[in-house]
C-alpha positions in Angstrom: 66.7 22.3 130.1 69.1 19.7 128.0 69.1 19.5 124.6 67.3 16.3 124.3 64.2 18.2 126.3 64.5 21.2 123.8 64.7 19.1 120.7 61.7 16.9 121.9 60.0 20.2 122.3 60.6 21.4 118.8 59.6 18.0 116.7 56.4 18.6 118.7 55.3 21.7 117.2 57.6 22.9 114.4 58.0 22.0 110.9 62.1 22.7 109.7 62.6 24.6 106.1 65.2 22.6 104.1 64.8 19.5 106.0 63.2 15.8 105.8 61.9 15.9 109.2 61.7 12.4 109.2 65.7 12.5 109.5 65.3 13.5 112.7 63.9 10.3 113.9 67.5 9.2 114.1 69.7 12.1 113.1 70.0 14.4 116.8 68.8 17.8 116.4 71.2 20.6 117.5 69.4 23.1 119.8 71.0 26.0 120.4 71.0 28.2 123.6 73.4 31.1 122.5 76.4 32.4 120.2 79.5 34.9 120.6 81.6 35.5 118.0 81.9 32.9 115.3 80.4 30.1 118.1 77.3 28.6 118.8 76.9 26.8 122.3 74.2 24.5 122.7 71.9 23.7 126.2 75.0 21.3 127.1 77.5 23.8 126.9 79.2 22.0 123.5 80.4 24.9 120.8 80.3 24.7 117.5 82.2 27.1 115.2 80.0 28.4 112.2 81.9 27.9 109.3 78.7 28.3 107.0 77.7 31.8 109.2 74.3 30.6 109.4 73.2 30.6 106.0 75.6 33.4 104.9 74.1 36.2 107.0 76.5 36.8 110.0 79.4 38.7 108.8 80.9 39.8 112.6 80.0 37.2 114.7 77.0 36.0 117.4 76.1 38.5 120.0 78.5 41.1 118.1 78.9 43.8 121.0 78.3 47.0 118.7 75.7 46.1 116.6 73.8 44.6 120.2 74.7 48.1 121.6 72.9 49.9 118.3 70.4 48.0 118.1 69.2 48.7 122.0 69.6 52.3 121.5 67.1 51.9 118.4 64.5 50.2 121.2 64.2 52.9 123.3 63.1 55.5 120.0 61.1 53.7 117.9 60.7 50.0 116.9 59.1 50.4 113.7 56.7 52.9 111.5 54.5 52.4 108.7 57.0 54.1 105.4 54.2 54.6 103.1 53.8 58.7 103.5 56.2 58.1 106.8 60.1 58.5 107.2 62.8 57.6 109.8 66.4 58.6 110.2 67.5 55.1 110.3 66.4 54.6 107.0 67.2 57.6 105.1 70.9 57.2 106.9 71.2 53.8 105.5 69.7 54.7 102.3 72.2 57.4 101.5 75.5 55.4 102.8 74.2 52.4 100.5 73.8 55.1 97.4 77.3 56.3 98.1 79.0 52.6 98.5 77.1 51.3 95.6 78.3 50.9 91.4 77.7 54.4 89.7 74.3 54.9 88.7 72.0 53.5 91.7 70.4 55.8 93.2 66.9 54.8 94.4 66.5 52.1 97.1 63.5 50.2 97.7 63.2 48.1 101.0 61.5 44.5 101.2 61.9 41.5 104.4 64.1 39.0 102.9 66.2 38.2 99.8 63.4 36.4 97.9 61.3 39.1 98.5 63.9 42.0 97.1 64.0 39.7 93.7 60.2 39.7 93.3 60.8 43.5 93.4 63.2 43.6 90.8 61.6 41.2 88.3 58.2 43.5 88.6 60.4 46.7 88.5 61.7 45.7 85.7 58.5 43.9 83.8 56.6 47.1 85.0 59.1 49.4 83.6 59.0 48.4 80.3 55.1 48.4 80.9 55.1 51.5 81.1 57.7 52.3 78.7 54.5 50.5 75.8 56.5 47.8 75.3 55.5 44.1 76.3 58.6 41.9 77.4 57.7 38.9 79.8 60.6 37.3 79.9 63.2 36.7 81.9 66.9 35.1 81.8 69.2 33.3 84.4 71.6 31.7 84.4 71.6 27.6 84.2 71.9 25.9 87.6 71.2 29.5 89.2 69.4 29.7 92.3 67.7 33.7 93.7 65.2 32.6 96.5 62.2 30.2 97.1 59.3 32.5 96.7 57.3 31.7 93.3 59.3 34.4 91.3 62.4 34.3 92.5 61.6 30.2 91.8 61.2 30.7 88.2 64.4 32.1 87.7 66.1 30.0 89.0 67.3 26.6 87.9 66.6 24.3 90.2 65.8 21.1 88.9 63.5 19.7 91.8 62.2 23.1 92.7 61.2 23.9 88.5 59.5 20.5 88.2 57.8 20.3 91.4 56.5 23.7 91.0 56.3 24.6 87.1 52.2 25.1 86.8 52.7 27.8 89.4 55.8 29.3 87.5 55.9 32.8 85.7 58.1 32.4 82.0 62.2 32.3 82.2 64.5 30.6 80.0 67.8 29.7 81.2 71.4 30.5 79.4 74.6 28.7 79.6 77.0 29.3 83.0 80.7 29.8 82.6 82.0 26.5 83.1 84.8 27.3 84.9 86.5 30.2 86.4 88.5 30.8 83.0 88.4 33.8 81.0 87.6 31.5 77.4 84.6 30.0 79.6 83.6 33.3 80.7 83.3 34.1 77.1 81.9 31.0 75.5 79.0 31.8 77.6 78.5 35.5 76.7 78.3 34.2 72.8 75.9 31.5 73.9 73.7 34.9 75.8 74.5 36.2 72.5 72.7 33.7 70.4 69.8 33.6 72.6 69.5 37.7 72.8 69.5 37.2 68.5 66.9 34.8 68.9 64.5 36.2 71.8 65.7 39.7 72.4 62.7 41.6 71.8 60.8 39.1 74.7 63.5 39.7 77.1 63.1 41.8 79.8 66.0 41.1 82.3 68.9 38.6 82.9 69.4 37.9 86.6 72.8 36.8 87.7 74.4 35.8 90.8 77.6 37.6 90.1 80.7 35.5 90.4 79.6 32.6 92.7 76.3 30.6 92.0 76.0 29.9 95.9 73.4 27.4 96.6 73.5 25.9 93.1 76.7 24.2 93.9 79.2 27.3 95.0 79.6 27.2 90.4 82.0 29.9 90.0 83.1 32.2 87.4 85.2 34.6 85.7 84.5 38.7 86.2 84.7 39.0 82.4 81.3 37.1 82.0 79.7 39.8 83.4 81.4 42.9 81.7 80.4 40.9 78.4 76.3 40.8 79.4 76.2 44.0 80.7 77.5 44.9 77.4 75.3 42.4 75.8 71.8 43.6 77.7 73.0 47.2 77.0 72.8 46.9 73.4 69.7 44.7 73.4 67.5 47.3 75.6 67.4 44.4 78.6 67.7 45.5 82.4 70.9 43.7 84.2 70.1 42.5 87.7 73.0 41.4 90.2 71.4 39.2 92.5 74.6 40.2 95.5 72.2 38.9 98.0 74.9 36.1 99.1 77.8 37.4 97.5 77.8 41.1 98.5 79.3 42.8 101.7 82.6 41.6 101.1 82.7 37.9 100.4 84.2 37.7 97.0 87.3 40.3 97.9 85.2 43.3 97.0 82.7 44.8 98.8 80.1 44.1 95.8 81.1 41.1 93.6 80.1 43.4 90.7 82.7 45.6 91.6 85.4 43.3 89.9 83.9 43.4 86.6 83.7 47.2 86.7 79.6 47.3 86.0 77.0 48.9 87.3 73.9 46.9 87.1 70.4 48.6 86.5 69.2 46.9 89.5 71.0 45.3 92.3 69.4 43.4 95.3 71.2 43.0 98.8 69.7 40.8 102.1 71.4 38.1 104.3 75.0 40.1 105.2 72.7 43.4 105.2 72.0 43.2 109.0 75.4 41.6 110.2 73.2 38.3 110.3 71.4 40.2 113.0 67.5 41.0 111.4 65.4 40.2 108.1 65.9 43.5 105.7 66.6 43.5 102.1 66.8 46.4 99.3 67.1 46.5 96.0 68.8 49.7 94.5 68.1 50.7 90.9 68.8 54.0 88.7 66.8 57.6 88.4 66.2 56.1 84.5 63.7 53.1 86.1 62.6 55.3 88.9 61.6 58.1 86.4 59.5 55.3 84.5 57.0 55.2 87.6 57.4 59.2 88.6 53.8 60.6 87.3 51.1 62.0 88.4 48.4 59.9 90.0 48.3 56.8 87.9 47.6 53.4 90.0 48.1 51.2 86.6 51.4 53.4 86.4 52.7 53.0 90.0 54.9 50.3 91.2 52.3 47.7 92.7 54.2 46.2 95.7 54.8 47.0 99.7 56.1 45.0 103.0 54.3 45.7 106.4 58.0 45.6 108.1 59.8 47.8 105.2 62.5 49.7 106.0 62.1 48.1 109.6 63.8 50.9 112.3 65.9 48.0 114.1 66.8 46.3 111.1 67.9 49.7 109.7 69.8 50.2 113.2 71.9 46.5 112.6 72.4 47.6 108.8 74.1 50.7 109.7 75.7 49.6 112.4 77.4 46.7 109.9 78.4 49.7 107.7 80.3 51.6 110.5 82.4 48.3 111.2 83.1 47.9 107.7 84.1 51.5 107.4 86.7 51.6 110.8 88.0 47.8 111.0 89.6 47.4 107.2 87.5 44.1 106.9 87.8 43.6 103.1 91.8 44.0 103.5 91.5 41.4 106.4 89.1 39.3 104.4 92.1 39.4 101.6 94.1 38.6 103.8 92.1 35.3 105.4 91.6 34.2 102.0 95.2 33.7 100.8 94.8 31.3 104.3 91.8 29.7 103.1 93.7 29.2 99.6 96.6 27.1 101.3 94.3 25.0 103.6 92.6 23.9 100.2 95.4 22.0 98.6 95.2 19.4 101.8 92.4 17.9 99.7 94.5 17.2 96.2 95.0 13.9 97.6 91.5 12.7 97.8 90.2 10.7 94.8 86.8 11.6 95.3 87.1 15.6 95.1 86.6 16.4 91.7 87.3 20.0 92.2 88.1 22.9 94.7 87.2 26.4 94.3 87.4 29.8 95.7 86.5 33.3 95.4 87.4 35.0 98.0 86.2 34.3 101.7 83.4 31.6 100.0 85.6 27.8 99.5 84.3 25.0 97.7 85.4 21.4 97.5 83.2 19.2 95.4 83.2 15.6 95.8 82.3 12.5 93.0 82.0 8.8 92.9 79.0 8.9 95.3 75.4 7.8 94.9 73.1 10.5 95.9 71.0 7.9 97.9 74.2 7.3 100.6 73.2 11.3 101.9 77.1 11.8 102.4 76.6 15.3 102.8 74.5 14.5 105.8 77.3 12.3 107.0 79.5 15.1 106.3 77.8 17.5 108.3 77.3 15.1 110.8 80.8 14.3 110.7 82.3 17.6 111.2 79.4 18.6 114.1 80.3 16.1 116.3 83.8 17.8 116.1 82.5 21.2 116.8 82.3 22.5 113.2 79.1 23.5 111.9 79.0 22.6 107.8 75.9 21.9 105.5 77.1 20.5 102.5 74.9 21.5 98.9 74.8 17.8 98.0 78.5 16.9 97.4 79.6 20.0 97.4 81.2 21.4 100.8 81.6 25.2 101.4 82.8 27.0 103.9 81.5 30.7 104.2 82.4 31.5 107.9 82.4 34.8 109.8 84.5 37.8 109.2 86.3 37.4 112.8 87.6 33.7 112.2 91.3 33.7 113.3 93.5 31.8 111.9 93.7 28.8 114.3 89.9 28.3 113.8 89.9 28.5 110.1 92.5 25.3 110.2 90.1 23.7 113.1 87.5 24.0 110.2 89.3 22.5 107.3 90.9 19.8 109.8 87.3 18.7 110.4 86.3 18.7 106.7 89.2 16.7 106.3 88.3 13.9 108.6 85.3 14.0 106.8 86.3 13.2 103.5 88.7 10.5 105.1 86.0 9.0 106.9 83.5 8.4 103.2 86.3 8.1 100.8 87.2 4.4 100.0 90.8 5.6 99.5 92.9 8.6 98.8 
């Protein structure tokens, strides 16, 4: 099998997410027939380093050799088990390690498949709690530009301009508030005043604000101060409103900390966690919340009272298996002081691309880089060419638009985090009319 056999296959039968498949009536696609470490090979034995770690899930690397070796010895107990009126070790374990690594004050986890799915949960925890509590508040806040998932609630939230108007008949009620401009503390409080104004305006309505804390990931890798989030937590405490930290891309270490929130020393009353979960390995996802929202549903037999909402695969025993075994190599390898570490790298490769005309701006938190390009029509796809670009050189990217990230693997060395940002040069060099 080659890969143009394999792709010929696929564009027979399956229909891509994220993707004009008509592309594909020129534009190669990339079959893959295996990973190790922070490589993909495909059927032609051509590698390709994931700088992007697969949509932000793979936090140790393809095939990682202890999570495989956990994983196998969760096959030969038990695969999965229904965990309505049913347990398993797996989960509990995980459960209590996630309780104890978490902000101060989550204490309840409830599992889901995916990271769309874990913000459904919280948006109806939350509705539902003040439900129960006898006071109606159907609304919701985000942040603008945000982006939480693709599923019809986690769509309203968000601020996707396409997705919003494409979609908005279908589309439960959220109102949007202004993002930090920039990664400045003056931004970061311009923008808690403008929360401010809208909280004196529509409090009473309100029942959460979601955020994506510190990094607005697919809505352009928008990035912002910590001390726009110790300001709404403040803000949504005094108000009565439920604080939800959407660390579904940014948690498990990407920002510097373990939790993004971590940095602005809050503890949210709800915070949902997917992708980086499983080490990349298996869908899982878990929102964690306090005994205060828990308590709201603890009653007697009440089905109007009850939290309305299940997954047949919750609390899945192999995707419990990856999630602990992710835990144990973040407890015995020191990967947020290597990821520290890595970053001050990342930070030097980034002023290569001060000399470019077109990059309007380059950013960073932590492990996630951003370098955002102008001066392009939209209709010239260069982030296709980009992408395209930089694959042909053995560098998977997949730019947002004009914005190129790199979000790679926590076992990069150093050599292939240059190779990366030597291809994303060549890139830029290759669309820019001059430098």
């Amino acid at each position: 099998m080659n890969n143009i056999q394999m792709a010929q296959r696929d564009l027979k039968v399956l229909w891509h997410p994220c993707t004009q498949m008509k592309d594909h009536e020129t534009l190669p696609m990339t079959p893959i027939a295996k990973g190790e470490g922070v490589y993909l090979e495909d059927f032609e034995g051509n590698r390709y380093i994931d700088a992007i770690s697969s949509w932000w899930v793979n936090l140790f690397g393809h095939s990682n050799p202890y999570i495989n070796q956990k994983i196998k010895e969760q096959l030969e107990t038990l695969e999965h088990v229904i965990l309505a009126g049913f347990t398993h070790e797996g989960v509990v374990r995980l459960s209590e390690r996630l309780v104890k690594l978490s902000p101060e004050g989550l204490t309840r986890c409830f599992y889901a498949d995916n990271g769309s799915s874990a913000i459904e949960v919280a948006l109806k925890m939350s509705y539902h709690f003040h439900r129960n509590r006898g006071d109606e508040r159907p609304l919701f806040v985000s942040l603008s530009e945000s982006y939480h998932g693709e599923t019809l609630g986690a769509l309203a939230v968000g601020d996707v301009a396409l997705y919003k108007e494409t979609y908005e008949p279908l589309l439960i009620r959220s109102v949007q508030t202004q993002t930090p401009r920039d990664q400045s503390i003056e931004a970061a409080l311009e923008a808690a005043e403008a929360f401010a104004a809208l909280l004196r305006e529509r409090g009473s309505e309100i029942s959460a604000l979601i955020v994506e804390p510190l990094v607005q990931c697919a809505g352009g890798m928008k990035m912002y101060h910590p001390r726009f989030l110790t300001e709404a937590k403040r803000l949504c405490e005094e108000n009565g409103i439920h604080f939800i930290a959407d660390e579904i891309a940014v948690g498990f270490g990407r920002t510097g900390t373990l939790f993004a929130c971590e940095q602005a020393g809050i503890s949210p009353d709800f915070m949902a966690l997917s992708k980086g979960l499983t080490g990349g390995y298996l869908p899982l996802s878990v929102v964690l919340t306090t005994d205060d929202v828990y308590g709201a549903f603890y009653c007697d037999y009440d089905p109007v009272r009850s939290f309305l909402h299940s997954h047949s695969y919750t609390g899945n025993a192999l995707a419990c298996a990856a999630a602990n075994a992710t835990l144990d190599i973040f407890e015995t390898e020191g990967v947020i002081e290597n990821n520290r570490r890595m970053s001050g790298l990342v930070a030097k490769e980034l002023k290569r691309f001060s000399r470019f005309k077109q990059v309007k701006e380059v950013r960073q938190c932590g492990m996630i880089a951003a370098i955002e390009l102008e001066g392009f029509d939209p209709k010239e796809r260069i982030g296709l060419k980009i992408h395209q670009f930089c694959l042909d050189r053995g560098v998977l990217i997949r730019p947002l638009g004009g914005v190129i990230y790199v979000m790679a693997p926590y076992v990069i060395t150093e050599s292939e985090i240059i190779r990366v940002f030597d291809a994303i040069e060549g890139a830029i060099a290759s669309v820019s009319v001059d430098v």
